[in-house]
Structure formats: structure tokens, C-alpha cells
N, C-alpha and C positions, 0 to 999 in steps of 0.2 A: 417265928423262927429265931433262931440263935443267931448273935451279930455276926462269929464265924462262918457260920453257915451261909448267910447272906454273902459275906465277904468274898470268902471261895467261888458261890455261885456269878456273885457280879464279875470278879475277874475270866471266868472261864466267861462268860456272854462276851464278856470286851473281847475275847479272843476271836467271836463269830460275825461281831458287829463292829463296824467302825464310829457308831455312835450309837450310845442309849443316855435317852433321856426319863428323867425319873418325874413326875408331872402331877404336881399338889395344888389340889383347887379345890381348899374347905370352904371358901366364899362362895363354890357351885357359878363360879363367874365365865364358864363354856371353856374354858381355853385348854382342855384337852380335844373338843370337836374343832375347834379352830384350829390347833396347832396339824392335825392328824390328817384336815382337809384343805390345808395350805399349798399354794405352789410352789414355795420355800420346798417344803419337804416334796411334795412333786416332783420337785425339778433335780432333786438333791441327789448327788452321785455316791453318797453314801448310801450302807446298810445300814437302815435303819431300828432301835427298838425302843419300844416305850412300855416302860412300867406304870403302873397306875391303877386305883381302887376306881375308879371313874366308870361305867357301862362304855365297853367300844363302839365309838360310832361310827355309821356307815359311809362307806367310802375311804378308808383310811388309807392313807399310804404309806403305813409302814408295820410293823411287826408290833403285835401287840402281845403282852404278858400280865395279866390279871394278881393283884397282890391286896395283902388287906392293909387297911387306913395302918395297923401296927406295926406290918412289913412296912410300909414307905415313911412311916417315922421312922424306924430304924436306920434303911438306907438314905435317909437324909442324914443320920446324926454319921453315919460312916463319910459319904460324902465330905460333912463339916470336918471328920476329923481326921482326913488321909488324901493326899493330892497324889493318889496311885497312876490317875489316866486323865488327860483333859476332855475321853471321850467320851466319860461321864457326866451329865449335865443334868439342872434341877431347874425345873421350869415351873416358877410359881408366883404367883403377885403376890406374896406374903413374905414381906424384908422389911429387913431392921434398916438395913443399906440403901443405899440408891441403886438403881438397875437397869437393863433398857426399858422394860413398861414404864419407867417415869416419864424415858425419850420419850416413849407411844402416847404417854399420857397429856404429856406439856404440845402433841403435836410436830413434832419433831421429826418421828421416825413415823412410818405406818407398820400396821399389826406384821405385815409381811416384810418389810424391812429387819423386824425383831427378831423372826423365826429365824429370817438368812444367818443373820449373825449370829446367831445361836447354831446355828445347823456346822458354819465354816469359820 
């Protein structure tokens, strides 16, 4: 799709949702089934949506929308380059940066600790 196009459509979802998450795991490292089958998100008082080329898996709780690996590279480079809504978030262990999976990873945080603060 076209970056306008994307653009447009993310803004109109933010309108439906109070959080979408955009969710890249070329590592195949599960954390779209974990993130989807959290309690974090469970418990979470928001509207939820999550974008992702990933197969939906079951039990999810929340709103799921099917995109191709070149759509979510797209909406990641919009993401990187417009801080239009904080309610859009990118959920990926693939950073140039520090982030909280480092917390997850150095033991710090637990995987649902992650989510929460991601979610609020």
C-alpha cells in the first residue's frame, strides 16, 4: 500500500481503538502469541488492535488485522517518522536502542511486566 494510505488508515483505527500495536518478529521469536495471550492484555481496559504478518493465534485477546511483512515495514518507517499518537506502539526485539526486553532479558522485568507497560 501507499505510505498515505497506510497513514490515513492508521489514523482513522486510532479513532476506534485506544491502542494499536504494530508487532515485528522476523526472529519468529513467538511474541506476537505471547503478547496476544497475556494477562497484561487480558486485563487491559483498553481497545485493543494489533497489526501483524504473523498467523493469529488462538485465544487472543484482542482485535486482530492481517498485513503483509511490506505493509509493517512501511508502518514502522511512519511510526519512526511522525509522533502523531502515543497510542501507536511497535512491539519488536529488533532495536538499535535499549528497550524493555533488555529489562526482560537482564531479569528485571518479567515478560508480563513488559506487556503492562507497554499496554499503559
Amino acid at each position: 500500500m501507499e505510505k498515505e494510505f497506510l497513514y490515513a488508515v492508521l489514523k482513522s483505527v486510532l479513532e476506534k481503538y485506544e491502542r494499536v500495536f504494530l508487532i515485528i518478529d522476523k526472529e519468529k521469536s513467538n511474541l506476537f502469541a505471547d503478547f496476544c495471550n497475556s494477562n497484561a492484555l487480558k486485563n487491559s481496559k483498553y481497545r485493543v488492535l494489533i497489526l501483524s504478518s504473523e498467523p493469529f493465534p488462538d485465544n487472543c485477546y484482542a482485535q486482530y488485522y492481517p498485513i503483509t511483512e511490506e505493509d509493517g515495514d512501511m508502518l514502522y518507517k511512519i511510526y519512526s517518522m511522525y509522533e502523531f499518537s502515543d497510542r501507536f506502539q511497535v512491539l519488536s526485539r529488533e532495536t538499535i536502542c535499549g528497550d524493555l526486553f533488555d529489562l526482560f532479558d537482564a531479569g528485571i522485568l518479567s515478560l508480563e511486566e513488559v506487556f503492562e507497560a507497554y499496554l499503559y
